[in-house]
KEKE-3310 file (N, C-alpha, C; in steps of 0.2 Angstrom, whole numbers, plus 5000, padded with zeros to 4 digits):
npx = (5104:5093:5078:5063:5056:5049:5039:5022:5005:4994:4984:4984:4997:4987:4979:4989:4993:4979:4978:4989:4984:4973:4977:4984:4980:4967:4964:4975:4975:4963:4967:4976:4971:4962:4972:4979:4966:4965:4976:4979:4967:4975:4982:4991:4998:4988:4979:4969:4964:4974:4986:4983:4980:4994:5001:4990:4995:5010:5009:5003:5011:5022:5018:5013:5028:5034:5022:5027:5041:5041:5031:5039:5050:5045:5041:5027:5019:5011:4999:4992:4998:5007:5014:5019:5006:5007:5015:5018:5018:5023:5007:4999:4984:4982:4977:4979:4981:4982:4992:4983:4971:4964:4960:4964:4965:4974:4981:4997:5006:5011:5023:5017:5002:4996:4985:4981:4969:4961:4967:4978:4994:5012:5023:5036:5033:5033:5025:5023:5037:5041:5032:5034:5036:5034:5020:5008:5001:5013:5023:5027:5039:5034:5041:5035:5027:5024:5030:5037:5029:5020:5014:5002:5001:4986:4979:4982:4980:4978:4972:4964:4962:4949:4953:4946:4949:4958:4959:4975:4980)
npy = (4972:4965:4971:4969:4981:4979:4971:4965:4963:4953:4960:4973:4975:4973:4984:4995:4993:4994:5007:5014:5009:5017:5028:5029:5024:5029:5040:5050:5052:5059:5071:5077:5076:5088:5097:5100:5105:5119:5120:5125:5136:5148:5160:5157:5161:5167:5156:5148:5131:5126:5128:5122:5111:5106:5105:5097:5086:5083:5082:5066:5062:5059:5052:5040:5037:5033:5024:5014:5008:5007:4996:4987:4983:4977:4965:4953:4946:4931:4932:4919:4909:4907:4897:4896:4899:4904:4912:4930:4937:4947:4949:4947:4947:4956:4955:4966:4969:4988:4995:5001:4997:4995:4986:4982:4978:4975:4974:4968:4977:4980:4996:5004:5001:5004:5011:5018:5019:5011:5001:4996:4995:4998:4986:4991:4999:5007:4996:4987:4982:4978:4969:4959:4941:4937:4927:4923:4929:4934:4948:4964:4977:4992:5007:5020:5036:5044:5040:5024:5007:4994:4980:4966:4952:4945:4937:4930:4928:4923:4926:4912:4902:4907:4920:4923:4930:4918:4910:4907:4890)
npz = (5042:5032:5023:5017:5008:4996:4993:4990:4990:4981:4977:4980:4969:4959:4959:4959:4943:4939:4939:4932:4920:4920:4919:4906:4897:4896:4906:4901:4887:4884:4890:4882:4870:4873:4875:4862:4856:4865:4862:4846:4847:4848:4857:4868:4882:4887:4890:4899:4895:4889:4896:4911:4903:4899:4912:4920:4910:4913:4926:4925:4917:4925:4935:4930:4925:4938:4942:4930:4935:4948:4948:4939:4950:4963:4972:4972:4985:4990:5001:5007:5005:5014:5025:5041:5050:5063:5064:5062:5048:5034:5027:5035:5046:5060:5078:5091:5107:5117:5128:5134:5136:5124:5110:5093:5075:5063:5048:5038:5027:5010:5006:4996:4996:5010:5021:5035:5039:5037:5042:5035:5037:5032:5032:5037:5045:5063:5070:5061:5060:5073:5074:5065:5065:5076:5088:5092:5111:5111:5120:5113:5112:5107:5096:5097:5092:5103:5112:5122:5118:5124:5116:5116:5107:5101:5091:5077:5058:5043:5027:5017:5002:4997:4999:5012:5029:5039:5057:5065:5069)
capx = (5097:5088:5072:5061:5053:5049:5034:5015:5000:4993:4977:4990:4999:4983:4977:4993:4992:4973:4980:4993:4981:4967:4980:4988:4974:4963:4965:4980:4972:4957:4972:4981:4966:4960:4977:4978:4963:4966:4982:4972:4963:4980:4988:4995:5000:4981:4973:4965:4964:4979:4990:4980:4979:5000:5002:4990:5000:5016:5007:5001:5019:5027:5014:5016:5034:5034:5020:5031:5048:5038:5028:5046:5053:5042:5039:5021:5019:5002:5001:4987:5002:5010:5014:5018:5001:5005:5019:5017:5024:5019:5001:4995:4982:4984:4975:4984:4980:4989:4994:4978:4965:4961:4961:4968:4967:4978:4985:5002:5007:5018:5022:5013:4997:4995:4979:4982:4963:4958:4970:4983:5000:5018:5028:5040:5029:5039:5023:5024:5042:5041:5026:5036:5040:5031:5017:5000:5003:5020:5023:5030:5037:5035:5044:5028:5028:5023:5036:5038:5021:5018:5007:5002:4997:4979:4979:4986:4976:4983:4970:4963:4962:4946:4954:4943:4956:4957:4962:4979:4980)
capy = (4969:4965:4976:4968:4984:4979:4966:4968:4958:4954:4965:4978:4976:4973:4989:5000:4991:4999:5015:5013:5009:5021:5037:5028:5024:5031:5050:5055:5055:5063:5076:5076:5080:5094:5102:5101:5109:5123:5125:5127:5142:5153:5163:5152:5163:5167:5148:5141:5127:5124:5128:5118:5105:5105:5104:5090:5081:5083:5076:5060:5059:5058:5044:5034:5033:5030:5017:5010:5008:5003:4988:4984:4982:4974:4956:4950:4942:4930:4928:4915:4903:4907:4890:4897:4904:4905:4920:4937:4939:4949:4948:4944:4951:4954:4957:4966:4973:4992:4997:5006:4990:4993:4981:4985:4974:4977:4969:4971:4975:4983:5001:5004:5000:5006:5014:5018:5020:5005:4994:4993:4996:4996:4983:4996:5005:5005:4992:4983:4979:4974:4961:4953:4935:4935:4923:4925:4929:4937:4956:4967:4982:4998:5014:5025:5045:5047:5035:5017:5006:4986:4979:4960:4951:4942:4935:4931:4924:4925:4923:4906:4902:4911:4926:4926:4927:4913:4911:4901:4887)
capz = (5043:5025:5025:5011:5005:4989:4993:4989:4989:4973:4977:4980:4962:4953:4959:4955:4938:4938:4940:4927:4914:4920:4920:4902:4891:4898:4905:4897:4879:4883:4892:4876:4866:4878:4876:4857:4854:4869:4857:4840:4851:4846:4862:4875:4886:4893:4886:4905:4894:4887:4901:4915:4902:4899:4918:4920:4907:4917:4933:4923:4915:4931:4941:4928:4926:4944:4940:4928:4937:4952:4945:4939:4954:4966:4973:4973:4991:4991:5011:5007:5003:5021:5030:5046:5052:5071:5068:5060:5042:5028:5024:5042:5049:5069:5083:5099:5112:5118:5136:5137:5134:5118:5104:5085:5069:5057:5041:5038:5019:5009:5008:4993:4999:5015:5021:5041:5042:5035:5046:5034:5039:5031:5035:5036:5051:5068:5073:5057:5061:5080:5074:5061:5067:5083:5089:5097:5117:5114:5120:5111:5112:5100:5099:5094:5090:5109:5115:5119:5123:5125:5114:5116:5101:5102:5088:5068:5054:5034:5020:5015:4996:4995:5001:5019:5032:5042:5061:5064:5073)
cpx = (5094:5082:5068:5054:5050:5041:5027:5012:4997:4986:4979:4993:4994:4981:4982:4992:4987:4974:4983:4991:4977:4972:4981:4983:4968:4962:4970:4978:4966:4961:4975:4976:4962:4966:4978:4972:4962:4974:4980:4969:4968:4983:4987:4995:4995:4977:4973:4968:4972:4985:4989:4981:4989:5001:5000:4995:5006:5014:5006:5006:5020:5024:5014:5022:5036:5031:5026:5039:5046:5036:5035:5049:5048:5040:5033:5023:5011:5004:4993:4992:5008:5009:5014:5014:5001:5010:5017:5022:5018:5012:4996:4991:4982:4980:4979:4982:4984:4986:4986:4971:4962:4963:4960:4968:4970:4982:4992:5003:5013:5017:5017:5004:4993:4991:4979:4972:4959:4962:4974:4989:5005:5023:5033:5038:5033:5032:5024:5031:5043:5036:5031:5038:5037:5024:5012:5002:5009:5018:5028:5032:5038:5035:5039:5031:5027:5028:5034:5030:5021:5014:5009:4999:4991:4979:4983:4981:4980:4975:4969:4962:4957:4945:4952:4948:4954:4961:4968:4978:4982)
cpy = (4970:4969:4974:4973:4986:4972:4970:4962:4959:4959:4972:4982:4975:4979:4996:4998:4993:5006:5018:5016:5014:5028:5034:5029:5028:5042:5052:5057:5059:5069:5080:5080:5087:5099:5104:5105:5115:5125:5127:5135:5148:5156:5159:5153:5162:5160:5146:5134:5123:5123:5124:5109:5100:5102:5094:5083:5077:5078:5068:5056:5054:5053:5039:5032:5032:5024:5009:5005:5003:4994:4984:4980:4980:4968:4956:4946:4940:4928:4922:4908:4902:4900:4892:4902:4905:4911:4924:4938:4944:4946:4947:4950:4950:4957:4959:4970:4980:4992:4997:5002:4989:4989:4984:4980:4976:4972:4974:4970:4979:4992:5007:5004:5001:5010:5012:5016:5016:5000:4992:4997:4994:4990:4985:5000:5003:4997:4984:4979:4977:4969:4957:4947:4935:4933:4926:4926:4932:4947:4958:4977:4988:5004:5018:5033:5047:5044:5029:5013:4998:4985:4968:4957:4944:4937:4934:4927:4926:4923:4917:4906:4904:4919:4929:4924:4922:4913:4907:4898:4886)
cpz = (5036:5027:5018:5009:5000:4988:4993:4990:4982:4972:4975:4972:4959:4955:4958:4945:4934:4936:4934:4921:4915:4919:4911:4897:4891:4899:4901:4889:4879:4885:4887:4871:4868:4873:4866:4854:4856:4862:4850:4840:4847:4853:4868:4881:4891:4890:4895:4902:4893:4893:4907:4911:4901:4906:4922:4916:4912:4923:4931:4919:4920:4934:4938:4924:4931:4946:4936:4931:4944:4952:4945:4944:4961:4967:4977:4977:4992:4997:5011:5006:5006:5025:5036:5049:5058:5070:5064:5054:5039:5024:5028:5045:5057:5072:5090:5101:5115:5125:5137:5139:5127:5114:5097:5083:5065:5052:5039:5029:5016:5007:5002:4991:5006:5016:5029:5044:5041:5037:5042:5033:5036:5035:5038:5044:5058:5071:5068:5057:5066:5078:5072:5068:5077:5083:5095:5107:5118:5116:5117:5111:5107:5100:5093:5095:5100:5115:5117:5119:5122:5123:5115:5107:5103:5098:5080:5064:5046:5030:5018:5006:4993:4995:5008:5021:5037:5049:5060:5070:5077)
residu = (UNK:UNK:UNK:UNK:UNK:UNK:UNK:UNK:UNK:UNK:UNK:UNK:UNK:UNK:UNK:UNK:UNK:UNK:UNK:UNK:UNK:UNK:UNK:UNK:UNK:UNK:UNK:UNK:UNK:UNK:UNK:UNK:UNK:UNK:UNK:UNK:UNK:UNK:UNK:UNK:UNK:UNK:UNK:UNK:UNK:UNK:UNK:UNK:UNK:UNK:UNK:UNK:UNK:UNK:UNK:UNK:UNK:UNK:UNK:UNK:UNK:UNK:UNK:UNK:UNK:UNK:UNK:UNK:UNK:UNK:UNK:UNK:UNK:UNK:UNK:UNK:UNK:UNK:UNK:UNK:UNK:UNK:UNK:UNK:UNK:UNK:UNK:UNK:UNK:UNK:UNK:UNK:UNK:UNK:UNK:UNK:UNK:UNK:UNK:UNK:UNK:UNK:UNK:UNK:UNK:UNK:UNK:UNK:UNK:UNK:UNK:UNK:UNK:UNK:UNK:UNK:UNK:UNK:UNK:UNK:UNK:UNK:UNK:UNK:UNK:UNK:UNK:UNK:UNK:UNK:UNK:UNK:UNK:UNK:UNK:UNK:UNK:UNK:UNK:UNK:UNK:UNK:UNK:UNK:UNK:UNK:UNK:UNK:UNK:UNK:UNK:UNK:UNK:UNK:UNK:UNK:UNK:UNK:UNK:UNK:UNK:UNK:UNK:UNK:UNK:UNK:UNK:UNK:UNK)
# end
């Protein structure tokens, strides 16, 4: 089974991309600068400065060559340029119902970008992978942490070319 891991919204990748520059251009040289004149100071061993500011360095290496290699490898997905808006792909926002009666929105995105608490979910997520490809009225069901549970789907909408999401039809 292909598992397309590697998809984002462009909201998504403009906002890793923010990151990128904001750690590149941005903090790392004020970090850089810190740490140079904490080294200037003379004994290393006990410098706060110097040694908090090596460390942050190290962190700021690391996130962006993780940045780096990421961006690389990732497929920009606009769900605003999704033809079939009656089923559940990537980029879909959903409405559905759990056992319990409550109702849940959620947009489905990439794993990148996920923010459980703000309604966005991994495509990758065990409910994220029972939507895909399913159509308003279908049940599904989803093997959650507390075990299995029936969810209905309500509704699906995608993004219109202003970016509001729009119901399907």
């Amino acid at each position: 089974m292909a598992r397309f891991t590697d998809c984002i919204t462009p909201a998504g990748f403009a906002d890793l991309q923010a990151e990128h520059t904001q750690l590149w251009e941005k903090e790392r040289p004020k970090v850089v600068q810190t740490v140079q004149w904490a080294a200037s100071n003379g004994d290393r061993s006990e410098n706060g400065d110097y040694i908090y500011g090596k460390m942050r360095l190290r962190q700021i290496d690391r996130r962006v060559r993780y940045l780096r290699k990421r961006l690389q490898n990732l497929t920009v997905v606009d769900p605003r340029h999704q033809k079939n808006l009656g089923q559940v792909f990537f980029g879909a926002t959903v409405n559905y119902e759990r056992e319990n009666g409550t109702l849940q929105i959620i947009s489905i995105v990439g794993k990148d970008e996920t923010e459980p608490s703000l309604g966005r979910i991994s495509m990758d997520s065990p409910i994220g992978r029972a939507l895909m490809n399913k159509a308003v009225g279908d049940l599904v069901n989803v093997h959650m942490p507390g075990g299995e549970e029936e969810i209905e789907v309500m509704s699906i909408s995608y993004p219109d070319q202003s970016g509001k999401n729009t119901p399907a039809s």
